[in-house]
DRENPA-3360 file (N, C-alpha, C; in nm, 2 decimals, always signed):
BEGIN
1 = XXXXXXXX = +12.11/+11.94/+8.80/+12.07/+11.80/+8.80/+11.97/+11.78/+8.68 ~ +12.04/+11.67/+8.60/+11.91/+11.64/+8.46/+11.75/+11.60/+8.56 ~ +11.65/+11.61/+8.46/+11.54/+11.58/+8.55/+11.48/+11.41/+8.57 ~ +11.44/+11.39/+8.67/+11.48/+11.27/+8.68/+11.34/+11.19/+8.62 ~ +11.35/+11.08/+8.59/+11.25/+10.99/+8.50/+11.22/+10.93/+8.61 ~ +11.05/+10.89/+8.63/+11.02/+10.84/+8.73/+10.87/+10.78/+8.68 ~ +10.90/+10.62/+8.74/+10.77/+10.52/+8.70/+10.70/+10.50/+8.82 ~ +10.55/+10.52/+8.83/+10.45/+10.49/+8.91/+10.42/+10.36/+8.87;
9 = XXXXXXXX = +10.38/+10.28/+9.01/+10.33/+10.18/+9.00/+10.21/+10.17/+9.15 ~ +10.07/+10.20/+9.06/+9.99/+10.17/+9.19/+9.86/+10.18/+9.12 ~ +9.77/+10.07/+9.26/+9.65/+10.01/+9.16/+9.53/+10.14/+9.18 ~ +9.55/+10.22/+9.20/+9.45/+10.35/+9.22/+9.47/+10.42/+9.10 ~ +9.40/+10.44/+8.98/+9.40/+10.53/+8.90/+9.39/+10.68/+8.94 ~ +9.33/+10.66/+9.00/+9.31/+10.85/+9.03/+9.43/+10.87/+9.16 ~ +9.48/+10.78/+9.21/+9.62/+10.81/+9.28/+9.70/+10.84/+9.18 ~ +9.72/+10.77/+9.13/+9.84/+10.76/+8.97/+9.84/+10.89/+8.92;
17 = XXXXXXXX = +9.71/+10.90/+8.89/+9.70/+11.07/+8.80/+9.72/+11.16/+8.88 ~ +9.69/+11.16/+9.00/+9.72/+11.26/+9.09/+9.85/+11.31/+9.12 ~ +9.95/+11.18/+9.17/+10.06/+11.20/+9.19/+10.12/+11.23/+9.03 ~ +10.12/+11.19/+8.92/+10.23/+11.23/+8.81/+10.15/+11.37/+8.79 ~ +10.06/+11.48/+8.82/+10.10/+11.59/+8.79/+10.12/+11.69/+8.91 ~ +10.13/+11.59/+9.05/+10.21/+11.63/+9.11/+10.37/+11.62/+9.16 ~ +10.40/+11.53/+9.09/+10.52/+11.52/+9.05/+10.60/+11.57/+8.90 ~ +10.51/+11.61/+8.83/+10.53/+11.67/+8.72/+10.56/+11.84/+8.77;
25 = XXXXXXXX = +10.44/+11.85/+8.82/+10.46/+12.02/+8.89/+10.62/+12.05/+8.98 ~ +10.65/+11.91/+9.03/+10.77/+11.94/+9.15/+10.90/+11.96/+9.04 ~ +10.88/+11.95/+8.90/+10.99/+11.89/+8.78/+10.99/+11.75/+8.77 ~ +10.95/+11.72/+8.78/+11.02/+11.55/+8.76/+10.95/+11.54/+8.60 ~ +10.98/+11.40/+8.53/+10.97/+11.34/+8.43/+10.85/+11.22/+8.43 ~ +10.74/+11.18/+8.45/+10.71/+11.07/+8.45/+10.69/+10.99/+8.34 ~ +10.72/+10.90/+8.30/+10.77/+10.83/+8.20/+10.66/+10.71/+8.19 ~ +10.58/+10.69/+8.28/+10.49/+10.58/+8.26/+10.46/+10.56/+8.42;
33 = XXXXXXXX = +10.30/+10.50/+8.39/+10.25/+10.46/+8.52/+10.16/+10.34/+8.48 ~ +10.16/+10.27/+8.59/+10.10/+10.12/+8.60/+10.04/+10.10/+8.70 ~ +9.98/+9.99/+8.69/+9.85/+9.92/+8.79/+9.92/+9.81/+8.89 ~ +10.04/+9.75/+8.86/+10.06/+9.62/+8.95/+10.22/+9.61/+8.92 ~ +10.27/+9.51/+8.99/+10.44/+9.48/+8.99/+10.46/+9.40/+8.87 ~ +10.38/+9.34/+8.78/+10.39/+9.29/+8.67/+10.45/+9.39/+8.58 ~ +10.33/+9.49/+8.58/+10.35/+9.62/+8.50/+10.48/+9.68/+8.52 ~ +10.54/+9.74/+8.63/+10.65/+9.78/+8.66/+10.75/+9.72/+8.63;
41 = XXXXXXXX = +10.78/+9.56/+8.65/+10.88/+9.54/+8.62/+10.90/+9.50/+8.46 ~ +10.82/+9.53/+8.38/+10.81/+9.52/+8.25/+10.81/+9.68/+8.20 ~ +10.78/+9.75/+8.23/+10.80/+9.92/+8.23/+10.92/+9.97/+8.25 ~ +10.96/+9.91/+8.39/+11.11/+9.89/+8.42/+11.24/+9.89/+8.33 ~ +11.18/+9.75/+8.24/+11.29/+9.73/+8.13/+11.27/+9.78/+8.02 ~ +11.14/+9.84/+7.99/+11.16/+9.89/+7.87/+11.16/+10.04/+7.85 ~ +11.21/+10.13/+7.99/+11.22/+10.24/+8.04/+11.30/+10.31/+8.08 ~ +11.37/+10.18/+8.19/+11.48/+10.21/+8.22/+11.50/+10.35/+8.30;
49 = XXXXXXXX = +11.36/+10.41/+8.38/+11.37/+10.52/+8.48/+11.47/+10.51/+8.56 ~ +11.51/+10.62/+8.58/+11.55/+10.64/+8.78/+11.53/+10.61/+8.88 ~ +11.38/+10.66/+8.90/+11.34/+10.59/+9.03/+11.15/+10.52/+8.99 ~ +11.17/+10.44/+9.07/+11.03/+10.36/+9.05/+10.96/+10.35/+9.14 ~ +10.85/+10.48/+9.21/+10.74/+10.47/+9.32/+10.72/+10.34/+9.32 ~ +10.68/+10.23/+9.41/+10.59/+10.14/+9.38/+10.46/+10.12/+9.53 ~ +10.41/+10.09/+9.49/+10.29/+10.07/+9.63/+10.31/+9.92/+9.66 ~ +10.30/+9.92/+9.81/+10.30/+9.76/+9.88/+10.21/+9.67/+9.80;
57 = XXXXXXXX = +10.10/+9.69/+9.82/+9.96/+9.63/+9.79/+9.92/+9.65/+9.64 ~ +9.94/+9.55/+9.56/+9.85/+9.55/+9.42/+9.84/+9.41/+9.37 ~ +9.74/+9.41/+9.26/+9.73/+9.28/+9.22/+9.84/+9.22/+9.09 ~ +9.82/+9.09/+9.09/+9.90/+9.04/+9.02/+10.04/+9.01/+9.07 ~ +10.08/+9.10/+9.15/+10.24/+9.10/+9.21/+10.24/+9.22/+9.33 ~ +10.27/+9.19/+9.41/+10.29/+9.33/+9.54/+10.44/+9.40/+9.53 ~ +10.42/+9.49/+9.53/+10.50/+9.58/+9.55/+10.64/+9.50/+9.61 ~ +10.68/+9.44/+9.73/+10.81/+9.41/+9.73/+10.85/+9.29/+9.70;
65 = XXXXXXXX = +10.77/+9.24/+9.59/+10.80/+9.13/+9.52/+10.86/+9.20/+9.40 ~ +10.78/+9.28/+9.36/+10.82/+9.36/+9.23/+11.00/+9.44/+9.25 ~ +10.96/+9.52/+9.38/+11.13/+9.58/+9.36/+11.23/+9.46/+9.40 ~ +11.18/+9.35/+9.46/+11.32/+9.26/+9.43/+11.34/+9.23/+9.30 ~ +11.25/+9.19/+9.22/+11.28/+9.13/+9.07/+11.31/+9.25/+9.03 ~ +11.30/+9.41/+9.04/+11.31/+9.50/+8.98/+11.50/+9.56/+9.00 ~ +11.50/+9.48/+9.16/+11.64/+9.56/+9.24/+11.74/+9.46/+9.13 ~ +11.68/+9.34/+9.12/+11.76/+9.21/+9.09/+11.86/+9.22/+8.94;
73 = XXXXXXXX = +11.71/+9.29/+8.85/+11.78/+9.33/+8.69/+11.85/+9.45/+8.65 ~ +11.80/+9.52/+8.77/+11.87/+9.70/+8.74/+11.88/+9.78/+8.87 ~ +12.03/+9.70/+8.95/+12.06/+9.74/+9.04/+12.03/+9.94/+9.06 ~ +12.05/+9.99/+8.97/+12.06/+10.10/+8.96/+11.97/+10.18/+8.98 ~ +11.84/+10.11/+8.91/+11.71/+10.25/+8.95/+11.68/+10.20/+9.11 ~ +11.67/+10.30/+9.14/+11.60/+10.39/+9.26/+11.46/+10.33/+9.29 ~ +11.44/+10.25/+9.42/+11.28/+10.21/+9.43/+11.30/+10.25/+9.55 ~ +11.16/+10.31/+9.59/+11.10/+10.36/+9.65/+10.98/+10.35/+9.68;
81 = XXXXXXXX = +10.93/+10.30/+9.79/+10.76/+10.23/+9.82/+10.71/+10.36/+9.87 ~ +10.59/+10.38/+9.83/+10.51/+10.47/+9.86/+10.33/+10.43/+9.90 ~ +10.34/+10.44/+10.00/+10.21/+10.33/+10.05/+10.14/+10.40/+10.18 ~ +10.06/+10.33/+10.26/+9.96/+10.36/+10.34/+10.01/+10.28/+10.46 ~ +10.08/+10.21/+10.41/+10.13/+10.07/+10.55/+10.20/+10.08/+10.61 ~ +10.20/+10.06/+10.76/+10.31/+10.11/+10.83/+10.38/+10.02/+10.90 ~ +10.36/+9.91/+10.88/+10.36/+9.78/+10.98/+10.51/+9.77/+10.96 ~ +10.58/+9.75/+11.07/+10.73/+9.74/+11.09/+10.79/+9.56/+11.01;
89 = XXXXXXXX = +10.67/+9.50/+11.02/+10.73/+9.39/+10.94/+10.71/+9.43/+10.77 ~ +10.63/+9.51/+10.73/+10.66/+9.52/+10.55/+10.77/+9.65/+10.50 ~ +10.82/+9.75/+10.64/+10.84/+9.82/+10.61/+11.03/+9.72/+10.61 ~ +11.07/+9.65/+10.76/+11.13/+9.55/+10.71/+11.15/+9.47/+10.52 ~ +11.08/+9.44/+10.53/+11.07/+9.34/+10.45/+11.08/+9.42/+10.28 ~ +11.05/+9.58/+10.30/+11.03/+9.66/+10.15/+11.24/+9.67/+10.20 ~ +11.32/+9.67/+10.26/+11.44/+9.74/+10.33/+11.49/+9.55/+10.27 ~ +11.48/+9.51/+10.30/+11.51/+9.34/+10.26/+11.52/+9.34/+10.11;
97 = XXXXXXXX = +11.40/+9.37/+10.02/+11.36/+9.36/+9.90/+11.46/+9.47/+9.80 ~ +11.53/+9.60/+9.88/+11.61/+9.66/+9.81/+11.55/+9.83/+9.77 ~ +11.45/+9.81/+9.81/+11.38/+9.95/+9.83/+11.47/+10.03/+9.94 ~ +11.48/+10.20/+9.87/+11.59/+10.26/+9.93/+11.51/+10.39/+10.02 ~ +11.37/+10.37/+10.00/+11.30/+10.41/+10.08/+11.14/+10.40/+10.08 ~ +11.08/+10.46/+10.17/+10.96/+10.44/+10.23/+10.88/+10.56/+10.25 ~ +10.80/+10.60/+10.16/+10.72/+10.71/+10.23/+10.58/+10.70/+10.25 ~ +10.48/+10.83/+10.29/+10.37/+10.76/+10.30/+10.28/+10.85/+10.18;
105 = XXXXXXXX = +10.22/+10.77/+10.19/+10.10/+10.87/+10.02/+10.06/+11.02/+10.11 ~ +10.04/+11.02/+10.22/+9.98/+11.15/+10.28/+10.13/+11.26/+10.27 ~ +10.23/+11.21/+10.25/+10.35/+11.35/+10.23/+10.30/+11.44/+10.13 ~ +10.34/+11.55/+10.20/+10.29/+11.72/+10.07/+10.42/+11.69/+9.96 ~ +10.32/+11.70/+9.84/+10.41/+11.73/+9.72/+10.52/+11.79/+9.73 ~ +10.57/+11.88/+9.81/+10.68/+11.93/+9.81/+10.82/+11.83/+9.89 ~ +10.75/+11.78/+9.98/+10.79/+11.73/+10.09/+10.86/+11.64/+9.96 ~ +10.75/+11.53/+9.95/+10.78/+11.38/+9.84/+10.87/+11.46/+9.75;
113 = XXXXXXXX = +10.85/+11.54/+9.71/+10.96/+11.56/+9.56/+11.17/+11.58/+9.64 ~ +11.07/+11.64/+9.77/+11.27/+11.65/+9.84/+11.33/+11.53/+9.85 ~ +11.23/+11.45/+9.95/+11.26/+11.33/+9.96/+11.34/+11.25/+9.84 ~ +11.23/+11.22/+9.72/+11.27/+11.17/+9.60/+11.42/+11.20/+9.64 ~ +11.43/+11.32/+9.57/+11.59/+11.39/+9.51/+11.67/+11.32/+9.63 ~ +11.64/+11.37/+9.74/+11.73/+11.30/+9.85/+11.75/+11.16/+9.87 ~ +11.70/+11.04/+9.84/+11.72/+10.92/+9.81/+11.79/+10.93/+9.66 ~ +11.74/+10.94/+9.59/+11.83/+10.93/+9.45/+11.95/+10.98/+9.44;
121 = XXXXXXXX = +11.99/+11.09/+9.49/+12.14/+11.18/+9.54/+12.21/+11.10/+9.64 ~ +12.13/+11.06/+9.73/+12.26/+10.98/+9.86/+12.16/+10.83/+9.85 ~ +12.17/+10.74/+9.78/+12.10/+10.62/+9.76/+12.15/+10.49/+9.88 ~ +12.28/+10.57/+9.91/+12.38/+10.46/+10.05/+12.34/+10.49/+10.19 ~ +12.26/+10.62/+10.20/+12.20/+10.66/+10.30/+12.11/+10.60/+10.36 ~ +12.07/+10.54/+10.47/+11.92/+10.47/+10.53/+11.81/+10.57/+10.53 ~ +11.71/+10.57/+10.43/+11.62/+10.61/+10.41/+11.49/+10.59/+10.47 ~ +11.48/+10.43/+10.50/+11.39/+10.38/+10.57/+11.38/+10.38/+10.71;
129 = XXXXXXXX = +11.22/+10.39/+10.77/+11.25/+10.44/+10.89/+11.32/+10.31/+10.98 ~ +11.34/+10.35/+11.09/+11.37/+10.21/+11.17/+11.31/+10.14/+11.25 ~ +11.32/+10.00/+11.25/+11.20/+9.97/+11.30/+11.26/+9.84/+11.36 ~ +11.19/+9.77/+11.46/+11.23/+9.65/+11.56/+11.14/+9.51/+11.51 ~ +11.16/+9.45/+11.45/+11.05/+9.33/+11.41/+11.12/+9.20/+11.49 ~ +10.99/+9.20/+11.62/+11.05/+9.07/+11.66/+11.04/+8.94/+11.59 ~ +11.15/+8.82/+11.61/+11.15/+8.75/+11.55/+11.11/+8.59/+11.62 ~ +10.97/+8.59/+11.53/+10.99/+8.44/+11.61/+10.95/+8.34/+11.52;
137 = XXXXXXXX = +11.00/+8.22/+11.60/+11.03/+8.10/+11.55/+10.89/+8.03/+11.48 ~ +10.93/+7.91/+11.37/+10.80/+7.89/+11.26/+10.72/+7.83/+11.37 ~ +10.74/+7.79/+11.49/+10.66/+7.71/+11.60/+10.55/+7.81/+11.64 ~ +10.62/+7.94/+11.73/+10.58/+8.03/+11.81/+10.49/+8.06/+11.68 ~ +10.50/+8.12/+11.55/+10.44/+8.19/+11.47/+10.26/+8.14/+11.46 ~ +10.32/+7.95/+11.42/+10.22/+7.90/+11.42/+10.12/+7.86/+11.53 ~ +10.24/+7.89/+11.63/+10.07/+7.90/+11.76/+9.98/+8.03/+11.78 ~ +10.09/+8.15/+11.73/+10.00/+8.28/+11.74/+9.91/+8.26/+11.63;
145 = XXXXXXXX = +9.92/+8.21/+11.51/+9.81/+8.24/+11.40/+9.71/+8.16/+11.42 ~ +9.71/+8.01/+11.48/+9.61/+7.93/+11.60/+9.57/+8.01/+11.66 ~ +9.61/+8.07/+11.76/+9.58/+8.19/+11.89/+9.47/+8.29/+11.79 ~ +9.54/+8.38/+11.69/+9.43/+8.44/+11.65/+9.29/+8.34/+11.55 ~ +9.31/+8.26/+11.54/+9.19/+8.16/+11.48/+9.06/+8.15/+11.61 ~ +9.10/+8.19/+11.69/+9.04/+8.13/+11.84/+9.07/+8.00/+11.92 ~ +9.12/+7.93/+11.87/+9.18/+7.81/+11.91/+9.22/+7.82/+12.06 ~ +9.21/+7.72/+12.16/+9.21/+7.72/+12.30/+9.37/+7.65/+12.27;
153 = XXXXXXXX = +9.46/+7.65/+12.43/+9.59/+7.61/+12.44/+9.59/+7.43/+12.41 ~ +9.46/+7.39/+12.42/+9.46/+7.26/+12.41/+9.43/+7.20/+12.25 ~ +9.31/+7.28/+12.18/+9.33/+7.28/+12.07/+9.43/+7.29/+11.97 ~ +9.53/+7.42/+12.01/+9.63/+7.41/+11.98/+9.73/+7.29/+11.97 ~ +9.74/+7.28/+12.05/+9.84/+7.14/+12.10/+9.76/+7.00/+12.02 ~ +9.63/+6.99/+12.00/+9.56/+6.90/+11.93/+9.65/+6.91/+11.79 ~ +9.61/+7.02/+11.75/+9.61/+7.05/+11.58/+9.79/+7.07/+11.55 ~ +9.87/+7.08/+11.68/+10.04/+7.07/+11.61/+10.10/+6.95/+11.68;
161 = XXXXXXXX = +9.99/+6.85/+11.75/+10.05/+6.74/+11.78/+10.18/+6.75/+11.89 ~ +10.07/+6.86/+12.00/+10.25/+6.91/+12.08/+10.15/+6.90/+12.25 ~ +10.19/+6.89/+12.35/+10.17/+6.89/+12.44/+10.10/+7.01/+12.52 ~ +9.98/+7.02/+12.57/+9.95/+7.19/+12.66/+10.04/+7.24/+12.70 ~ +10.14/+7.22/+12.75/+10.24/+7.25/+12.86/+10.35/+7.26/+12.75 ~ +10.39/+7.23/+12.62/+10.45/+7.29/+12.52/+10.43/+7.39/+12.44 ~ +10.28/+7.35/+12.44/+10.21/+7.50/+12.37/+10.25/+7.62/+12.50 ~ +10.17/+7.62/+12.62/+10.24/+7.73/+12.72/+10.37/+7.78/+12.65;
169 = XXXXXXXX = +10.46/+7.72/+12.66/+10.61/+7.73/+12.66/+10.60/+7.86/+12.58 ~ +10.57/+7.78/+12.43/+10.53/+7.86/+12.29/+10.49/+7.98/+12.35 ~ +10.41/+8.00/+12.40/+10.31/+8.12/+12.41/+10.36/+8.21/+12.47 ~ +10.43/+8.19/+12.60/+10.49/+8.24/+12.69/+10.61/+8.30/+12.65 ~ +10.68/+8.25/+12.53/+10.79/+8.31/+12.43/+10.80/+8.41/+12.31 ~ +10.64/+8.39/+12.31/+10.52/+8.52/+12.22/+10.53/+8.62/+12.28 ~ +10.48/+8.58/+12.38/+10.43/+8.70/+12.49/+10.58/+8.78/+12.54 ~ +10.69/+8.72/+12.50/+10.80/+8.81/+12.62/+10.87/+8.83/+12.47;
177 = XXXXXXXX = +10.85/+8.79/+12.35/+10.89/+8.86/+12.21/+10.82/+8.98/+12.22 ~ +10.72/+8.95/+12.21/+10.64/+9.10/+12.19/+10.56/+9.18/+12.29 ~ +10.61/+9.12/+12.39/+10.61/+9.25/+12.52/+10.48/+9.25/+12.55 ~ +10.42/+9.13/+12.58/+10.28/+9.14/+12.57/+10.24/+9.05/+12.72 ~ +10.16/+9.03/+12.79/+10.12/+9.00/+12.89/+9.96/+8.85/+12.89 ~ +9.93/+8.84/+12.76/+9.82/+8.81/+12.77/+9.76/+8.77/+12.63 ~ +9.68/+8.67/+12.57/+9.65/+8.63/+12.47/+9.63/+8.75/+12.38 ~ +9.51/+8.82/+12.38/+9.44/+8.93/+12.31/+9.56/+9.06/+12.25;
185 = XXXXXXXX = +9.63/+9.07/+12.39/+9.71/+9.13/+12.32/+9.85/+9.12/+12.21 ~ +9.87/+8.98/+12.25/+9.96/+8.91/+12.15/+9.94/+8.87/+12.01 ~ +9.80/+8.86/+12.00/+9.74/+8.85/+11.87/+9.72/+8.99/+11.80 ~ +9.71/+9.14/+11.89/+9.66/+9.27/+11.85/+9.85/+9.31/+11.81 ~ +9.93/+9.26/+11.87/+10.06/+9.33/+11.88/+10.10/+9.26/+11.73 ~ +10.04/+9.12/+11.73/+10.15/+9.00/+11.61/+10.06/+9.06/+11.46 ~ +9.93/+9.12/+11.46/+9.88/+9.21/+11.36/+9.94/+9.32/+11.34 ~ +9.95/+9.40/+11.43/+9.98/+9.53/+11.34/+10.17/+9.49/+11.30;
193 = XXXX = +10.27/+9.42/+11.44/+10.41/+9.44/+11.32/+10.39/+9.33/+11.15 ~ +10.31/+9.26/+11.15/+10.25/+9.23/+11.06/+10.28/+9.10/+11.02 ~ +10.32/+9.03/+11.19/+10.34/+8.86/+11.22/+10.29/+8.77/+11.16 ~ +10.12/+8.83/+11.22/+10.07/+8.67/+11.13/+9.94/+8.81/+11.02;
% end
């Protein structure tokens, strides 16, 4: 296998440097590293790597905004999120954007460099882990992100112009989305898959 060209994109400098000569050490090529999805998808094209680490979280552009505009111009290279987040809705949402996988910054260099090869080699293969993101409605959403504001069932219903006993409904359809029993926990549950 030729060695493969590979662009970092993440707002940690001393990650950045870290990982390209640990990815340098595994063989790889690193061809350029960046601070944001601006940078990448401009590195991107004038680069033209194989595969493109990117991180969820950076400024100017986040990471799965980047590999969509990245997946968009150059079906071809290989993106791959490499991040700290685990939340089943971004890991959704990186699997939506065209990212062909997901790992975490804490994998041993050896591990990350198999992985690499093994996404770039079988790219049709699901990479990403799997994950259940319940889905709920722009109503139900907007009463949980009320709910986490502290907002009472009646304030609620004040501030969406809906009835207490509609808001219930709402809530009650939170609560059996996300398997939850009770206010505190439906706001702790709609955080971490990364609802509201």
């Amino acid at each position: 296998m030729d060695q493969l060209r590979i662009l970092i994109a993440d707002d940690h400098p001393l990650f950045r440097v870290g990982l390209k000569y640990a990815l340098k050490a595994q063989g790889f090529e690193v061809v350029a590293e960046v601070a944001d999805g601006l940078e990448a998808i401009a590195a991107t094209e004038s680069l033209l790597p194989d595969v493109v680490l990117l991180d969820v979280k950076m400024p100017q552009l986040d990471g799965i905004e980047a590999c969509k505009q990245i997946k968009s111009q150059f079906d071809e290279v290989v993106v791959i999120m490499l991040t700290t987040f685990e939340e089943p809705a971004i890991i959704e949402a990186a699997r939506q954007s065209g990212a062909k996988g997901y790992l975490s910054k804490e994998t041993d260099p050896a591990d990350l460099a198999a992985a690499i090869r093994g996404i770039f080699d079988r790219p049709d293969a699901n990479w990403l882990p799997q994950v259940r993101v319940p889905s709920l409605t722009k109503r139900e959403t907007q009463v949980l992100e009320l709910l986490a504001q502290g907002y009472s069932n009646k304030a609620i219903a004040k501030r969406l112009n809906l009835s207490p006993e509609t808001v219930k409904d709402y809530l009650n359809g939170v609560y059996r989305k996300l398997e939850v029993s009770d206010r505190l926990s439906a706001v702790s549950q709609g955080q971490k898959l990364g609802l509201i």
